[in-house]
N, C-alpha and C positions, 0 to 999 in steps of 0.2 A: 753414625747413627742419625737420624731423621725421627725430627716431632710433628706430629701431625697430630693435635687436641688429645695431649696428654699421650699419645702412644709411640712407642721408639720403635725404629723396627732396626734389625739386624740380619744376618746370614746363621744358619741352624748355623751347632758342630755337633759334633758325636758326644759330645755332652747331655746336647737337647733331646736325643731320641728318646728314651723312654716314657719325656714329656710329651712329646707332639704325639706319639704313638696312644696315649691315652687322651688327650685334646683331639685328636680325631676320632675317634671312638667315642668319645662322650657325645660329641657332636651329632654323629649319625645312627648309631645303632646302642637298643637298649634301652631304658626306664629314662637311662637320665639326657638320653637326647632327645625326648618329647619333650622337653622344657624350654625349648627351642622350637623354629620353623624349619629346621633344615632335617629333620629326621627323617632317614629311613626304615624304620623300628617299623614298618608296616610290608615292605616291600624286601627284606634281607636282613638273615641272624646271620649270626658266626663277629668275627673279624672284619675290619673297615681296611685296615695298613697295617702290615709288622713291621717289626723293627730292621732286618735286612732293607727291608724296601726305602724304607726312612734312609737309612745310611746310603742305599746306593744313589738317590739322588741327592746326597748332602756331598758324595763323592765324585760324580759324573760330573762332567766338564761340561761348563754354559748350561749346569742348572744349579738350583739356591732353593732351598726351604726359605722363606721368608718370615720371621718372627715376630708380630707385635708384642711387647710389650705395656703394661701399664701399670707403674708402680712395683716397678721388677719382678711382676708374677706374666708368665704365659699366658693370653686372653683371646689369641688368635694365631693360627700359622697357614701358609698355600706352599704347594710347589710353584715354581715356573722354569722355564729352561726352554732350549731351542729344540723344536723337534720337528723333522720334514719340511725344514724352508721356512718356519716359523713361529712366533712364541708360541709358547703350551702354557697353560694355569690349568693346574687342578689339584685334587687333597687338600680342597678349600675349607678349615677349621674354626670356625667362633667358637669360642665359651658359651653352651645352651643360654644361662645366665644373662650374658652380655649381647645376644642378638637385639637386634629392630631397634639398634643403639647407634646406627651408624657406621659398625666398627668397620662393618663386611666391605662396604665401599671402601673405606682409606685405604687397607690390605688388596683390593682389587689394584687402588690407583698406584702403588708403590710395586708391584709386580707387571702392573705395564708401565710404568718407568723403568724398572731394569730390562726389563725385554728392549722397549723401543731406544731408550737412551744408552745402554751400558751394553746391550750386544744389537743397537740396530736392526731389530724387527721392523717391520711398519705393519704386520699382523700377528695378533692374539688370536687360539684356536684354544674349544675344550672340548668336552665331551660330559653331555649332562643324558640323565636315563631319566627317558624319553617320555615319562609318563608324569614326570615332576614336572607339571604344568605350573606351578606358584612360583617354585625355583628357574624357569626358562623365564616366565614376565618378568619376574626379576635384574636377569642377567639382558632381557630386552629394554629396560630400561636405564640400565646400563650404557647401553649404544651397542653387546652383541645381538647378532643375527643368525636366524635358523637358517641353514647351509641347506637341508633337503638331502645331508649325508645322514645315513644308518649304517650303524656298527652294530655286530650282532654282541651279544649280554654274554661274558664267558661261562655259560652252565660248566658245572661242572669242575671249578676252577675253585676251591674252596680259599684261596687267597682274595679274591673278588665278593668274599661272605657267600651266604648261603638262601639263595633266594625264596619266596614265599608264594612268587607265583612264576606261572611260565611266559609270560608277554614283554619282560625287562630287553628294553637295547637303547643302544647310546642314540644321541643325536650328536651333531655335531655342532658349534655355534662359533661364531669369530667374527672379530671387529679391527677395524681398519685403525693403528695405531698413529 
C-alpha cells in the first residue's frame, strides 16, 4: 500500500465491485454527480459501468482497478492496464464530495506509476468525449495531449449509458511516461 496525503491506494478484488460500481456512477450520471465537476448528467442517462465490466478488468491480465482509500472508506478508483502497445487510464472515479481536493491528480500519478514502472509503458493513452472541454484542460494540464484521434460514441450500446444528444465521440489524449 502507498500514502500519498492521507490516501492508500491498493489493487480492486471482487470484493470491491459493487463499491466501485456505485463510485462511478455517483461520480458521472444522475443528481448526485452534479456535486461534483466531472458529470455527465447532461450529456447521458442510463448506466456509467456494471459490475461484469468491473470484474473483467479486476480479472484481465496487466490491468488493475486502482483504489484510493482514505480512512478505510472508498473516495476514489481508475482502471489502468495495457492496451495496444500502451498504458490505458480510464473509469476515472472521485467521490462528487471530495473533488477539486486534489485527490484526482494522486490516483492519476499512482496509475502512471504502475503503467510506466511495474509493466514499462513509456505512454499513457485515454479516451475522453470530446465535448468535455473542462475535463480535456484538465487532463492538459496534466502533461496529456490531444492526439487529433476520434472515436466514434457507441450509439446504441446501452452499456455505454444512454445519450442525450447525438454529437458524443471520444477523443483520444496521451502523454509521454
Amino acid at each position: 500500500m502507498t500514502e500519498l496525503a492521507r490516501l492508500h491506494f491498493r489493487a480492486a478484488t471482487a470484493a470491491d465491485i459493487p463499491a466501485i460500481v456505485a463510485l462511478t456512477q455517483s461520480a458521472y450520471r444522475g443528481e448526485s454527480s452534479r456535486a461534483g465537476w466531472t458529470t455527465e448528467a447532461d450529456l447521458l442517462d442510463g448506466q456509467r459501468i456494471d459490475a461484469q465490466a468491473v470484474g473483467d478488468c479486476i480479472t484481465r491480465a496487466r490491468s488493475r482497478i486502482v483504489i484510493a482509500e482514505r480512512d478505510g472508506a472508498l473516495i476514489a478508483s481508475a482502471h489502468v492496464a495495457v492496451d495496444d502497445g500502451a498504458g490505458y487510464f480510464g473509469m476515472f472515479s472521485v467521490s462528487p464530495g471530495a473533488q477539486g481536493a486534489g485527490i484526482g491528480r494522486q490516483v492519476l500519478a499512482e496509475a502512471e506509476r504502475v503503467a510506466r514502472d511495474e509493466w514499462q509503458q513509456s505512454t499513457m493513452r485515454m479516451t475522453v468525449i470530446d465535448v468535455r472541454d473542462e475535463l480535456i484542460a484538465w487532463y492538459q494540464r496534466c502533461g496529456y495531449r490531444r492526439t487529433g484521434i476520434i472515436k466514434p460514441f457507441p450509439y446504441g450500446d446501452a452499456r455505454f449509458g444512454i445519450p442525450r444528444r447525438d454529437d458524443l465521440r471520444f477523443e483520444v489524449l496521451e502523454k509521454s511516461l
